[in-house]
C-alpha positions in Angstrom: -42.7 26.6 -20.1 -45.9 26.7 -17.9 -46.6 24.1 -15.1 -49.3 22.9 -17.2 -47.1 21.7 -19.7 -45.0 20.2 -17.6 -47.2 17.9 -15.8 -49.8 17.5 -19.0 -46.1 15.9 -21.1 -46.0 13.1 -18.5 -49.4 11.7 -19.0 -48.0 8.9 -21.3 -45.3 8.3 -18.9 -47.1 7.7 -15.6 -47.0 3.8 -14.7 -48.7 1.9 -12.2 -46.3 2.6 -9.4 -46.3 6.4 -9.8 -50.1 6.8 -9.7 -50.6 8.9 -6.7 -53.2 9.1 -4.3 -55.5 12.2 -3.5 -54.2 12.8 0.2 -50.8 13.0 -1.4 -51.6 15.2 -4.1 -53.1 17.4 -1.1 -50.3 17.4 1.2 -47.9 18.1 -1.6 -50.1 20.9 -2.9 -50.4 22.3 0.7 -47.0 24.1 0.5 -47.1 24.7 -3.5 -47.0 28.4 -4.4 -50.6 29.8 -5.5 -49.1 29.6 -9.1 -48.2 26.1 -9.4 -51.7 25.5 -7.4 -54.1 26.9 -10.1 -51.6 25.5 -13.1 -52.8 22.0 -11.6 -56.4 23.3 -10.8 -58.1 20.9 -13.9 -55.6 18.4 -14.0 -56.6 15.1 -13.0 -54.9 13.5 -10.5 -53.8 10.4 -11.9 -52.4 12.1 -14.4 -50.0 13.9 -12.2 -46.3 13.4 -11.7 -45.3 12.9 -7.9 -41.6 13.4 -8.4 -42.1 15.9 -11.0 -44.6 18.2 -8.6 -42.1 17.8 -5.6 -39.4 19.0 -7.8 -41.3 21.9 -8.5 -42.6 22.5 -5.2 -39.0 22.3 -3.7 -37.8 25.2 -6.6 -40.7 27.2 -5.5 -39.5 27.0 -1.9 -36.2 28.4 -2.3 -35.3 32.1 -0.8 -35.7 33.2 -4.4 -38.0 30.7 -6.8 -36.9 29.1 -9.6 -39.0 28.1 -12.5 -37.7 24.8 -14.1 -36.9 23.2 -17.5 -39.1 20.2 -18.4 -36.3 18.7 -18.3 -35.3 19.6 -14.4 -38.8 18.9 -13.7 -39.0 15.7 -14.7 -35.7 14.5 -14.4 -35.2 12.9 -17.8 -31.4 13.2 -18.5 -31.9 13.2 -22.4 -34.2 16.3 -22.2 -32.2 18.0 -20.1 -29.4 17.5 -22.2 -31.3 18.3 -25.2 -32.2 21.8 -23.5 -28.7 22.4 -22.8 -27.6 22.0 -27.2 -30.6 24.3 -27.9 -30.6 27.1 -26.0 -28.5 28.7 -28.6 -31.1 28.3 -30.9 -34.5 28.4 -28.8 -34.8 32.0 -27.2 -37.2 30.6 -24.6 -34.7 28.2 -23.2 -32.0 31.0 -23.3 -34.1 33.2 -21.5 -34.8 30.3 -19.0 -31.5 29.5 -18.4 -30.1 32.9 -18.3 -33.2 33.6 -15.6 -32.0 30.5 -13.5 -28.2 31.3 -13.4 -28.8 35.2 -11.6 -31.5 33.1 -9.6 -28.9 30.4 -8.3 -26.3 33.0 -7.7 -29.2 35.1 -5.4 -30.1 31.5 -3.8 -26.9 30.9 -2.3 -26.3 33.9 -1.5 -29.3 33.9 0.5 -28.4 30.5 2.0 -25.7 32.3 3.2 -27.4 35.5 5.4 -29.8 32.4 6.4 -27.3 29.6 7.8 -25.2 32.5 9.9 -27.2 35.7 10.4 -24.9 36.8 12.8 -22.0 36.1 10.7 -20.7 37.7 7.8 -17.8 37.3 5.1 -17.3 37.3 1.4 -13.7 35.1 1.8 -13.6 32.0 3.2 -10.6 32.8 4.8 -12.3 35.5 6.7 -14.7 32.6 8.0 -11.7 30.5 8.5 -10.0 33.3 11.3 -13.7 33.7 12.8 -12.8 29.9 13.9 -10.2 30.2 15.0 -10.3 32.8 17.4 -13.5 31.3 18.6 -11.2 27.9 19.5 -8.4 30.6 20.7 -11.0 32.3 23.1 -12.5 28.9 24.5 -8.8 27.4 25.4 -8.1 31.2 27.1 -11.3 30.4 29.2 -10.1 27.0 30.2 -6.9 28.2 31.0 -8.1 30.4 33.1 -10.0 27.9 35.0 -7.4 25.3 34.9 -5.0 27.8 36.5 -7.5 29.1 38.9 -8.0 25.1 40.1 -3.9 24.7 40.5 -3.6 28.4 42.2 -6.0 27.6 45.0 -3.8 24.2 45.4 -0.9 26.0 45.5 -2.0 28.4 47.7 -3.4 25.5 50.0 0.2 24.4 50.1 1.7 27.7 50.9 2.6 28.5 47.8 4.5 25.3 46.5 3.0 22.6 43.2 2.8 19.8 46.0 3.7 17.2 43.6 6.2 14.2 44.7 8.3 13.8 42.3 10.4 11.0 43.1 7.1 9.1 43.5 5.7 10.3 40.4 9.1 8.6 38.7 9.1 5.7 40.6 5.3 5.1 39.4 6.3 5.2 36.0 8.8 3.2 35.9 6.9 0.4 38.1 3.9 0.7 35.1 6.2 0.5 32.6 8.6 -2.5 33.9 5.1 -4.2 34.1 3.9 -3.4 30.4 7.5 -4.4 29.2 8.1 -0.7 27.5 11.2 0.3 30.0 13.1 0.4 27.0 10.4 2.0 24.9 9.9 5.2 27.0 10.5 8.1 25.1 14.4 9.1 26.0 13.7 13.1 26.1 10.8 13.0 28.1 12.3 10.2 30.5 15.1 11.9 31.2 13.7 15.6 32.1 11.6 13.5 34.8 14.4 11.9 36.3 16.0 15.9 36.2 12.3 16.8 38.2 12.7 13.6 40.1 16.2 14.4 41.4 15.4 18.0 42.3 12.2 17.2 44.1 11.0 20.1 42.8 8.5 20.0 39.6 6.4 23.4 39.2 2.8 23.8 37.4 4.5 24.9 34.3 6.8 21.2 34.1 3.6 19.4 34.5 2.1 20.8 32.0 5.1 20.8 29.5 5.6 17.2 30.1 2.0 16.3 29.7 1.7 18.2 26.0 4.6 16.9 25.0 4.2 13.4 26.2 0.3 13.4 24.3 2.0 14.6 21.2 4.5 11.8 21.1 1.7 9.5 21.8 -0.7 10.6 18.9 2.3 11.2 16.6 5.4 8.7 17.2 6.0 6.1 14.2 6.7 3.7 16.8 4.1 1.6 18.4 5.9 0.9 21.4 6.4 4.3 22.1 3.7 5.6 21.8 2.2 2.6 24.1 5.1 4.3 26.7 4.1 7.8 26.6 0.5 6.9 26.8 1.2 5.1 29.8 3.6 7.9 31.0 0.4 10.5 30.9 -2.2 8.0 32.7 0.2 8.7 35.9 1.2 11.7 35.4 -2.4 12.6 35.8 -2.5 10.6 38.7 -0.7 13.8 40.3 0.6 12.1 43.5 1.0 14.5 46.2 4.2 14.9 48.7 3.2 12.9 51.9 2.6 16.5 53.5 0.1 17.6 50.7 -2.1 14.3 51.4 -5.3 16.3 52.8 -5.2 18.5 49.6 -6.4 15.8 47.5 -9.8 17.1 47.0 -7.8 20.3 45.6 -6.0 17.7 43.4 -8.5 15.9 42.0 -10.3 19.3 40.7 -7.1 21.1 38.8 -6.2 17.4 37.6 -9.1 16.7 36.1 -9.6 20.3 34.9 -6.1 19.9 33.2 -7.3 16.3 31.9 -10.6 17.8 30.2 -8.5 20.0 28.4 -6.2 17.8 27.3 -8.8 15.5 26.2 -10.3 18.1 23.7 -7.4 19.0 22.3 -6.7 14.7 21.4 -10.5 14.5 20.2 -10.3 17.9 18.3 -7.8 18.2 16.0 -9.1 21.8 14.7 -9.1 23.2 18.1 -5.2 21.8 18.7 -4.5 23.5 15.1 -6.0 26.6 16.4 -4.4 27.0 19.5 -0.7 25.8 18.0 -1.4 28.4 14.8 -0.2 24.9 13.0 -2.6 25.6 10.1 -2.7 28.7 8.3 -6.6 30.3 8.5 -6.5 30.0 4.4 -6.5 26.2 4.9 -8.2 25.7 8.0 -11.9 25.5 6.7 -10.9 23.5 3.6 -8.9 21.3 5.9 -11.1 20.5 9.0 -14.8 21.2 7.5 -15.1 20.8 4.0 -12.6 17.6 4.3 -12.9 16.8 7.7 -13.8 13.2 8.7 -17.7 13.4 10.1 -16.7 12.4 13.6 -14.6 15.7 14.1 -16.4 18.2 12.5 -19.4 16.6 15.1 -16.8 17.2 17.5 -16.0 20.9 16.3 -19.7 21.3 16.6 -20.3 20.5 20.2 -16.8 22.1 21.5 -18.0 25.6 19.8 -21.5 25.2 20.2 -24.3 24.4 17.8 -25.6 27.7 16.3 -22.9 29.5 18.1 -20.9 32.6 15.8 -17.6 29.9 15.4 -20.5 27.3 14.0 -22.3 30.1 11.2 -18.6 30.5 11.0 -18.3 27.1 9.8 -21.5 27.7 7.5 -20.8 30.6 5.9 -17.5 29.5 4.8 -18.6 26.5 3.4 -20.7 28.3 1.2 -18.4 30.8 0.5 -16.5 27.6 -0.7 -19.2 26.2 -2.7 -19.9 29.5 -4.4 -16.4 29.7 -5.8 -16.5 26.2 -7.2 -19.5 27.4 -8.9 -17.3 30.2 -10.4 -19.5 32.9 -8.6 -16.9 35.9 -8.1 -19.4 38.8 -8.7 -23.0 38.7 -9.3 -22.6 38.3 -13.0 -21.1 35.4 -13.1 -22.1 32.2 -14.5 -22.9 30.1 -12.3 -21.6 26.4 -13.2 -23.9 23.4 -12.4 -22.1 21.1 -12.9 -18.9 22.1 -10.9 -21.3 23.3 -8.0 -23.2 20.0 -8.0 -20.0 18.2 -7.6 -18.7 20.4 -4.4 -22.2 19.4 -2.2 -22.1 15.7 -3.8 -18.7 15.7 -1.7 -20.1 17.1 1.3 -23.1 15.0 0.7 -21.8 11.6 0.4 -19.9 11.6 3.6 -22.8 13.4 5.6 -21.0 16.5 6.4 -24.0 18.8 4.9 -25.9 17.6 8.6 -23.0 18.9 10.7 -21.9 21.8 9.2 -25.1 23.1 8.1 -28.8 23.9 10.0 -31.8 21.7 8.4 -33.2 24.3 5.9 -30.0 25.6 5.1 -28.9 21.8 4.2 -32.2 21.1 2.3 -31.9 24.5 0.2 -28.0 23.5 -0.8 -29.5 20.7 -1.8 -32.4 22.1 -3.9 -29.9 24.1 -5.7 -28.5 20.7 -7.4 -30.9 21.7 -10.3 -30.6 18.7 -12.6 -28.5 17.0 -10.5 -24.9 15.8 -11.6 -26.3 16.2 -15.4 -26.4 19.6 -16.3 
């Protein structure tokens, strides 16, 4: 199957609208591989097929080049199907096919080393723990800081969590009478800060107990009112009011609150980073769950959190492909590799624009070169 052939067999097929011009032939031909060059070298150029060169050109371009089908070239889902019933009998089209599967097996694997040099890993899962511990890391560093922020408070206040308790209650239940939730406030909760209240004595550790538990019954409850409660609950919590002899510490305040509140924050927009830290999903679903079906808006948000290119983001690359490889049916290198099956697995991550996020531009333009034939093979 030389290039020749393949662009010479769409002469008869070439209409008005996909007559191209020479400064598109050139561009297009700028990037070709010195093979594909001199197979058009006395073709005309009205005689040449745009989509059909680009679909060469972009098989050329792959970490390890594969030569199409007529078929592939040209896109014409009869051919290709044709190709498919006789490559038992045409040992051309055996040899072709047989060629392409070891070459689509070396491509992603070379996807793979490409999207996360730094990273490695065979198992998804392996990627899945990389994650993970990246998230587990990042909360130990803001723990640290959070802690830091609430020591030098504490320390300002000779060694007490200057927190007025009793005001902190009574602020609650003013916001709440107003909002008409006093009956909607969640009972457990409620009644360990009337406990806090009526000891006048709430530590670090209480404030941070009642504000995680407080968010979770706010993202979580089945009832609306009570979640409106809790919600309401945490807006002055965080206000942190300070015991009347604490008032000039404010400054103090304001830094470990809203240290505390960034943290919090993250944890309510990223749900894989609250998984991770909680260990609520096991690292053999965690990639499946929050990458390769995660809604677009999070795994952006896993993104910035962890850091674009970081290890925890090739992380998220690496396992995708390792995903992506196994729907294929790829578990050694001589496997066959299924079309069909791995076209299906990007077309997922495709159609809800996941292959942006989770992937680096070249990386995401190779996965999708590798559609060879698209959804019809």
């Amino acid at each position: 199957f030389p290039y020749t052939t393949l662009f010479r067999s769409q002469r008869r097929s070439v209409g008005a609208a996909a007559v191209p011009d020479v400064t598109t032939i050139q561009q297009a031909l700028s990037v070709a591989k010195p093979e594909l060059q001199a197979a058009l070298a006395n073709i005309p150029v009205n005689k040449i097929n745009i989509p059909t060169l680009q679909r060469h050109i972009e098989a050329d371009s792959l970490p390890i080049p594969v030569r199409l089908t007529e078929g592939q070239a040209t896109g014409d889902i009869i051919k290709i199907s044709n190709e498919q019933n006789l490559r038992g009998k045409d040992t051309e089209l055996a040899r072709r096919f047989n060629e392409q599967n070891g070459q689509l097996i070396e491509n992603i694997n070379e996807i793979r080393k490409n999207a996360a040099p730094d990273m490695y890993g065979t198992k998804t899962i392996e990627n899945s723990q990389g994650i993970i511990d990246s998230y587990k890391a990042m909360d130990a560093n803001l723990n640290q800081g959070i802690n830091t922020k609430f020591q030098a408070l504490r320390d300002a206040a000779g060694g007490q969590f200057p927190v007025d308790a009793p005001k902190l209650l009574q602020n609650i239940e003013s916001k709440l009478k107003k909002e008409l939730l006093s009956n909607e406030a969640p009972k457990g909760q409620f009644s360990e800060l009337q406990r806090l209240a009526k000891e006048n004595n709430m530590m670090f550790e209480d404030f941070l107990s009642l504000r995680r538990n407080l968010g979770e019954i706010a993202r979580t409850s089945t009832d609306g009112p009570t979640r409106k409660a809790a919600s309401y609950m945490i807006e002055e919590l965080e206000k942190l009011p300070l015991q009347e002899s604490a008032k000039r510490l404010k400054p103090l305040a304001d830094q470990a609150r809203k240290a505390a509140r960034d943290r919090f924050q993250m944890l309510e927009k990223d749900p894989a980073f609250k998984a991770a830290v909680e260990d609520s999903i096991p690292a053999d679903k965690f990639i499946e769950k929050f990458v390769i079906n995660g809604v677009n808006k999070n795994i952006n948000t896993m993104v910035q959190n962890l850091g674009r290119d970081s290890q925890a983001h090739q992380h998220m690359a690496a396992g995708t492909i390792n995903w992506l490889r196994n729907k294929a049916g790829v578990i050694d290198e001589k496997s066959n590799f299924s079309q069909k099956q791995y076209n299906e697995a990007l077309k997922r991550l495709d159609d809800v624009n996941n292959l942006q996020e989770i992937f680096n531009p070249e990386a995401a333009s190779q996965l999708k070169t590798l559609e060879i034939g698209r959804a019809h093979v």
